[in-house]
C-alpha positions in Angstrom: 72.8 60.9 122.0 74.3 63.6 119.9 73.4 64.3 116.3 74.2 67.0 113.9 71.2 69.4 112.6 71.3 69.0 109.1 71.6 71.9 106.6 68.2 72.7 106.9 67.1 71.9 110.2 70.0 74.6 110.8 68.6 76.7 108.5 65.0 76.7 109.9 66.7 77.1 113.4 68.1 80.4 112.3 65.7 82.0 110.0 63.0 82.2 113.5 62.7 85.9 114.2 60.7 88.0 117.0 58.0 88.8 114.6 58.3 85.4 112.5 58.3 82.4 115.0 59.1 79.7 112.7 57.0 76.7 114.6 53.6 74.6 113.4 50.6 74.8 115.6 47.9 72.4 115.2 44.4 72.9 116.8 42.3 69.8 117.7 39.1 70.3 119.2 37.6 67.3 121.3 34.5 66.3 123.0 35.1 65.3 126.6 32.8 64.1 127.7 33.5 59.7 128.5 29.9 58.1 127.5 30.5 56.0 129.6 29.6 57.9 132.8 26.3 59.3 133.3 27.6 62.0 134.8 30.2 63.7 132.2 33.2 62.7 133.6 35.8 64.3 131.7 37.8 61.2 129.0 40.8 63.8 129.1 42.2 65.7 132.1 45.6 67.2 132.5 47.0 64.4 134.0 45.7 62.5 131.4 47.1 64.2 128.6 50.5 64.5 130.2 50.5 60.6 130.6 49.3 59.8 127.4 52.1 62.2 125.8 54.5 60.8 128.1 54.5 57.4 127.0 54.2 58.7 123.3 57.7 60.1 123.7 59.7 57.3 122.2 58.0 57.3 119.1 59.0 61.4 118.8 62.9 61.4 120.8 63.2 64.8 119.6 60.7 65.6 121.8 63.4 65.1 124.4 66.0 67.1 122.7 67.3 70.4 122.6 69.6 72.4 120.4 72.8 73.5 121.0 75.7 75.9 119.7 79.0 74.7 118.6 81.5 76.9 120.4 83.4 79.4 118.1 80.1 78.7 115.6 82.4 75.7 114.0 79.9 74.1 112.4 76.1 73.2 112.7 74.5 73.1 115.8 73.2 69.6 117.6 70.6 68.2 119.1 71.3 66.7 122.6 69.2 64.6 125.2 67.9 67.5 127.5 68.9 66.3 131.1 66.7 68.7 133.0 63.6 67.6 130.2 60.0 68.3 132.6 57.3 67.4 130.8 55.7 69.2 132.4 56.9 72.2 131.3 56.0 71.2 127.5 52.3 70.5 128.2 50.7 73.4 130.0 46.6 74.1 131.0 44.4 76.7 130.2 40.8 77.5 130.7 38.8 80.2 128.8 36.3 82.5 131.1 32.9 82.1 130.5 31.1 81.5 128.0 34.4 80.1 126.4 33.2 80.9 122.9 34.7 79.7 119.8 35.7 83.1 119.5 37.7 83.2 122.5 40.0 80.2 122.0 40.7 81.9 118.5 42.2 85.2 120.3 44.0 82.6 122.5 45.4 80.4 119.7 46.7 83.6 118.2 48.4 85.0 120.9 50.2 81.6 121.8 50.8 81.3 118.1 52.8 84.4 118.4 54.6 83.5 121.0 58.3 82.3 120.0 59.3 78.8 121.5 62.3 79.0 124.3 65.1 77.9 122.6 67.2 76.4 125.7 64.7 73.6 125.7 63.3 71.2 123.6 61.4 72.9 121.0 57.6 72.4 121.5 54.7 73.1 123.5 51.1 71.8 123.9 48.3 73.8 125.3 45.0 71.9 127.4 42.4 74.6 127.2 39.8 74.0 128.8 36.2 75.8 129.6 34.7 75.5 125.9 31.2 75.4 124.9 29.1 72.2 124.6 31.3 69.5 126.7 34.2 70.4 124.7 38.2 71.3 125.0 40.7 72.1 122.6 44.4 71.0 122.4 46.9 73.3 121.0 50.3 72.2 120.0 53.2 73.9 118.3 56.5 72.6 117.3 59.4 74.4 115.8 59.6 73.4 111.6 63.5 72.6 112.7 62.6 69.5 114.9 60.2 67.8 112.0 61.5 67.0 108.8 58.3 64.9 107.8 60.3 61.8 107.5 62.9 60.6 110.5 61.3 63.2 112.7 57.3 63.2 113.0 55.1 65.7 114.8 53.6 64.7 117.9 50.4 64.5 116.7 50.9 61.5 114.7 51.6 59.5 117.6 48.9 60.5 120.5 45.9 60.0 117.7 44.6 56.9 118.3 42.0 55.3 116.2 39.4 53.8 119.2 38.2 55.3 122.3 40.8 53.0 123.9 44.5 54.2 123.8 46.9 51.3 122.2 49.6 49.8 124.1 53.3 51.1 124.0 56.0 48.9 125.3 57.5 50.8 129.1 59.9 54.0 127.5 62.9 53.5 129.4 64.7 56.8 129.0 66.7 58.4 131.7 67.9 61.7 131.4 71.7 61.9 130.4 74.0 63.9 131.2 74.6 66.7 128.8 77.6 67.4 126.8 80.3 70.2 127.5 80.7 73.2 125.8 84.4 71.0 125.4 83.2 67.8 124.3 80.9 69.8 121.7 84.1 71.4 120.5 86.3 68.4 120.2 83.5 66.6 118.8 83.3 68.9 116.1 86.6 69.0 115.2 86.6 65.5 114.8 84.0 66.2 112.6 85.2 68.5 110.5 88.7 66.4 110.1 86.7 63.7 108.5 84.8 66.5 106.4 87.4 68.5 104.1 84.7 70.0 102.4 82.5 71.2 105.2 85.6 72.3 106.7 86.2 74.5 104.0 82.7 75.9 103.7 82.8 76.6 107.6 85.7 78.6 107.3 84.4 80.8 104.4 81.3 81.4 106.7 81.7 80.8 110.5 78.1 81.3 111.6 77.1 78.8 108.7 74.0 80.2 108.3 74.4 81.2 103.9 76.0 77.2 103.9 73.1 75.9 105.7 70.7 78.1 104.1 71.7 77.0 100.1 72.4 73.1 101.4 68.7 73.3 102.4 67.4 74.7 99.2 69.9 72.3 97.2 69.5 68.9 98.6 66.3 68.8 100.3 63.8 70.7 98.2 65.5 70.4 94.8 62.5 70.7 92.4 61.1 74.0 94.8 64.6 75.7 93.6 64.3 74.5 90.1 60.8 76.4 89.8 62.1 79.7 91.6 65.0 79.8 89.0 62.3 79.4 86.3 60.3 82.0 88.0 60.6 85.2 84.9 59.3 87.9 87.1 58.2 88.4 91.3 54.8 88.0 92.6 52.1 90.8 91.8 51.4 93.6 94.0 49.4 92.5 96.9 48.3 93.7 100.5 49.0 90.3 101.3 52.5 90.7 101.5 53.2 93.4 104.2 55.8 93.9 107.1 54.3 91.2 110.0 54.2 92.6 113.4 54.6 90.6 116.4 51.2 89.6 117.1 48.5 87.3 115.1 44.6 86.6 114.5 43.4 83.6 114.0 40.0 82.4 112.3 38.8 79.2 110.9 36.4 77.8 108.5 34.0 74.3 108.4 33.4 73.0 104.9 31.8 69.9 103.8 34.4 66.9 102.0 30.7 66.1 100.0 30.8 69.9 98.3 34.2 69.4 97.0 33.3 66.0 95.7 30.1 67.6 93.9 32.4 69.9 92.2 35.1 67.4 91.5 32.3 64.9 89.7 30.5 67.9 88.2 34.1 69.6 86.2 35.9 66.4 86.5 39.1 67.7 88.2 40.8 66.6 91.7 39.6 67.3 95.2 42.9 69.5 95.5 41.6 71.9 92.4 38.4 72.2 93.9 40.2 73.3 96.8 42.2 75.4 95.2 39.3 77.1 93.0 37.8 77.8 96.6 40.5 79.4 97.8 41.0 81.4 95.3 36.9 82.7 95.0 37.4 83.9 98.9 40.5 85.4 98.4 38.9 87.3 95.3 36.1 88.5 97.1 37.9 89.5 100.0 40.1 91.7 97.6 37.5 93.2 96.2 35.6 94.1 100.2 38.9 96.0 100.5 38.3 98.0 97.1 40.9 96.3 95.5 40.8 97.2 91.0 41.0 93.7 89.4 40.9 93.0 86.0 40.6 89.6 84.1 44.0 88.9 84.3 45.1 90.0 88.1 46.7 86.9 90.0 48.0 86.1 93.5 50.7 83.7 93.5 51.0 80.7 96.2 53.4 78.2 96.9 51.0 75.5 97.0 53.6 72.7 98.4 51.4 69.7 98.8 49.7 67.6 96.4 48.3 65.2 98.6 45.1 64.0 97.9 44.5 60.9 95.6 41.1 59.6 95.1 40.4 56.1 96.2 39.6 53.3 93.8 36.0 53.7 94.4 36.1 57.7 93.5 34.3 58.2 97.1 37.0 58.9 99.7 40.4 60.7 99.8 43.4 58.9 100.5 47.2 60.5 101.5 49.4 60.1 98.3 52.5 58.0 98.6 54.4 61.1 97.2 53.7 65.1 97.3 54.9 67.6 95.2 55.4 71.2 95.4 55.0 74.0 93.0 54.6 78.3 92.8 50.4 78.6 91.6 48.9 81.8 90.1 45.4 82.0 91.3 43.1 83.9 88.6 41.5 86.6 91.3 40.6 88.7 88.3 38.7 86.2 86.8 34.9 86.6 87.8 33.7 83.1 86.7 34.3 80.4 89.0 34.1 78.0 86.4 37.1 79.1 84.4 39.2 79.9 87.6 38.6 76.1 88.2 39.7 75.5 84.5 42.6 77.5 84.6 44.1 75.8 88.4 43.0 72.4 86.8 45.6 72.8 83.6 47.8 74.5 85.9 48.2 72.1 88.5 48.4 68.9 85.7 50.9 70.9 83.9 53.2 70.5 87.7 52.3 67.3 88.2 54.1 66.2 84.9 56.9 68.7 86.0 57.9 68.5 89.4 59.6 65.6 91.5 57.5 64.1 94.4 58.7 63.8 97.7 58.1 61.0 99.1 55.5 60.5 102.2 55.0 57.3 102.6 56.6 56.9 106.0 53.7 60.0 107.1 50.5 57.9 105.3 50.9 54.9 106.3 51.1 54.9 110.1 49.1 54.6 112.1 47.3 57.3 113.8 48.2 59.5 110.5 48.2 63.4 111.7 48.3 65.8 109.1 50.7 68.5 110.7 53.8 66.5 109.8 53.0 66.9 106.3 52.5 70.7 106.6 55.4 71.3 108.6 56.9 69.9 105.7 55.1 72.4 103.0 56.3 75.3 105.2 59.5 73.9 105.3 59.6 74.1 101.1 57.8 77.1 101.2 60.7 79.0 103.3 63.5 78.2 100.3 61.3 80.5 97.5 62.7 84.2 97.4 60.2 86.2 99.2 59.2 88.7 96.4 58.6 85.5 94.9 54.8 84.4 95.9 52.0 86.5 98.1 51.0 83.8 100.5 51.4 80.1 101.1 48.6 77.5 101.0 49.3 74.1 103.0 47.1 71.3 102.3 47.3 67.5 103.8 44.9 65.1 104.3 43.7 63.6 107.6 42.0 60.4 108.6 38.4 59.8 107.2 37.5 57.8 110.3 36.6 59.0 113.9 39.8 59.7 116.0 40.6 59.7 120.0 42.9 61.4 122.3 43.1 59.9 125.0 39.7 58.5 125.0 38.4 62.0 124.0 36.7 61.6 120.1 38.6 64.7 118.2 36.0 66.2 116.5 37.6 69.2 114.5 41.2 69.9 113.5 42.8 72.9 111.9 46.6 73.7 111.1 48.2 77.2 112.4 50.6 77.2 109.3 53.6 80.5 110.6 53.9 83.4 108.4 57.4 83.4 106.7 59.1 87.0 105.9 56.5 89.4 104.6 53.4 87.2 104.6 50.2 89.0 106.5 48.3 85.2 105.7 48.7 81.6 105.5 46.3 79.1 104.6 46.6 75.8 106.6 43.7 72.8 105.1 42.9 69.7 106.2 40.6 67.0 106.1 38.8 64.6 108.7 36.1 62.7 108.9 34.0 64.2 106.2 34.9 67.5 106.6 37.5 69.9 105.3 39.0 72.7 107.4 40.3 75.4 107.2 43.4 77.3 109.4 43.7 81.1 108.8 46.9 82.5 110.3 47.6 86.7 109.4 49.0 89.2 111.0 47.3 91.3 113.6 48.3 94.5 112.0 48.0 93.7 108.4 44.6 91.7 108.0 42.4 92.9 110.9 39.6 92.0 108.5 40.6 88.2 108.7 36.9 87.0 109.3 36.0 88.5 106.3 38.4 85.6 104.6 36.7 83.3 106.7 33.5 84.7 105.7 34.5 85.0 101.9 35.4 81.1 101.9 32.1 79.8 102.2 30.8 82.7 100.0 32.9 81.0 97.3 31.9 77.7 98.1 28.4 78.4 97.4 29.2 80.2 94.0 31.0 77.2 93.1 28.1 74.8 93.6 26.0 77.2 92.3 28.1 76.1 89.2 27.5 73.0 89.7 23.7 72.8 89.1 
């Protein structure tokens, strides 16, 4: 099966750079151990995994698919069926050395995370890294923003989540590798194309490569209301060591908060769970400014693209639920302000005043499946966030809810989850939050060279957390 990238799948397949791999990673940490066996038998092995992923594949065919160039660049590339596809290949194992510390699989995450994805095969890898502390392993997977759009095309991890220790029945997948296009078929395919297509005819011979066509169709049809709000935007983002050339390698750190802190704060100030986010955010990122000796005044400001609205509150007020529509929007985050209370205030009015503004997108096809993974809906916030001007905002914050309920891997109970959001053009940090089971956490991506001192984020997160409750009293 051939189909055309569209304007901005093309466009995300062409901004990727040496130094800004444009892919999602998503971390899920697991406790395999089966309770069932006395003596620890591991629930999820290699083999496993590759089984399980295997007969997931259907639900995800662009898992199977690869990319490829239109001769003389006439018009957008195409995914094709790969017909060497190895699984194999695309799931890979890993084992930390002893004591396999937390700490450890962080350097490994970050150097994987740096790592651009080989673009003559289907665009995604998945990492089983073994050797961790306490009965546990981690999965790391990564997937290129061009092969998940959020809505036809899911990431993988909504599909190998299941929601018992027992993995639910697929009907048999019966693909068979197919033979692969010519270079000659491609060409005479997209001629035919481009017959039928006056317009795109004409726009491909303004431009052969495409890439300013595929670039503005992106930003015009798919993330309309992000454009509207750049246009709108009087002046750039402040001055900020956030926003710095990025090198080629990464760090990565995480942080564990408690869904029942943000719901103290939400019932104490009467705001959402995603301003009480937000106002934590914005505390550590304060403090950490000021650890680097940084002069803020009342009034200083970081701006985020902030492209998910996600969380709704459930009819009893006492769980989070995945909106049926997100919305995306550029924040200023009051970093001057010392009181946490009035930063709250101020990202309260700010994010009601978007919410009346900006169009949704809508998500419903994400929430309501089952096995609901949040890294389809930040794939889709990076996606967004890539259309602002970069002198435009200092970071991006992606923020999507996952299940509230225990869920398995292949048998293995996932016990933590964290998203590995890429930095776009400029950005030493991203922010990547998500919720499961009662707990909220957090992904910190930066650059290696420009935010050494990423634990001191980490650190300055729950630091905020507890001036916020402190509030609260």
């Amino acid at each position: 099966m051939i189909t055309r990238l569209t304007p901005q799948d093309a466009a995300f397949y062409r901004l990727e750079s040496s130094s800004n791999p444009i892919h999602i990673g998503s971390l899920a940490i697991v406790r395999n151990a089966d309770e069932g066996h006395l003596d620890g038998e591991p629930a999820l092995d290699y083999d496993r995994l590759v089984d399980l992923v295997e007969s997931r594949l259907s639900l995800v065919p662009r898992y199977r698919r690869k990319v490829r160039e239109i001769p003389f660049a006439l018009g957008r590339p195409v995914w094709v069926e790969d017909s060497r596809f190895d699984i194999t290949y695309h799931i890979r194992r890993s084992a930390l050395p002893s004591p396999g510390t937390d700490e450890q699989l962080h350097d490994l995450v970050a150097r994987l995370a740096s790592r651009p994805l080989d673009q003559s095969k289907p665009l995604w890898e998945m990492y089983l890294i073994e050797g961790l502390t306490e009965g546990r392993c981690a999965i790391f997977t990564k997937t290129h923003s061009a092969l998940v759009d959020g809505a036809s095309a899911l990431e993988i991890g909504h599909v190998i989540l299941d929601n018992s220790p027992s993995p639910r029945g697929l009907a048999d997948d019966s693909w068979v590798a197919p033979r692969e296009p010519t270079d000659v078929e491609l060409l005479v395919g997209a001629l035919t194309h481009l017959a039928a297509q006056p317009r795109e005819a004409l726009e491909v011979a303004r431009d052969a490569s495409a890439d300013a066509f595929a670039m503005i169709g992106a930003a015009g049809r798919a993330v309309d209301s992000i454009v509207s709000a750049v246009r709108t935007a009087a002046i750039g983002a402040p001055d900020s060591p956030l926003n710095a050339r990025t090198s080629r390698s990464r760090r990565f750190d995480v942080v564990r908060t408690d869904l029942g802190d943000y719901r103290k704060i939400r019932q104490r100030f009467g705001c959402s769970t995603n301003d009480a986010i937000l106002a934590v955010v914005t505390g550590a990122l304060r403090n950490w400014l000021l650890s680097r000796g940084e002069a803020l005044i009342e009034s200083t400001t970081l701006r985020a693209v902030v492209p998910m609205s996600v969380y709704v509150e459930g009819p009893d007020h006492d769980r989070l639920e995945p909106a049926s529509e997100v919305s995306s929007f550029l924040l200023d985050l009051p970093v001057g302000e010392p009181n946490p209370v009035i930063r709250l205030s101020h990202i309260a009015h700010a994010t009601e005043a978007n919410s009346r503004t900006r169009r949704g997108v809508r998500a419903r096809t994400l929430v309501h499946m089952a096995g609901f993974a949040p890294a389809s809906l930040h794939a889709m916030s990076v996606r967004a966030a890539s259309t602002f001007a970069e002198h435009t905002f200092n970071l991006v914050i992606t923020n999507a809810p996952g299940p509230q309920t225990p869920m398995y891997i292949g048998g293995a109970r996932m016990l933590e989850m964290y998203p590995v959001s890429p930095l776009l053009r400029n950005q030493a940090s991203s922010i990547g939050i998500t919720s499961y089971d009662g707990r909220v956490f957090y992904g910190l991506n930066a650059d290696r060279d420009a935010m050494a001192d990423i634990e001191v984020l980490a650190a300055a997160v729950h630091e905020s957390m507890e001036e916020m409750l402190g509030a609260c009293v």
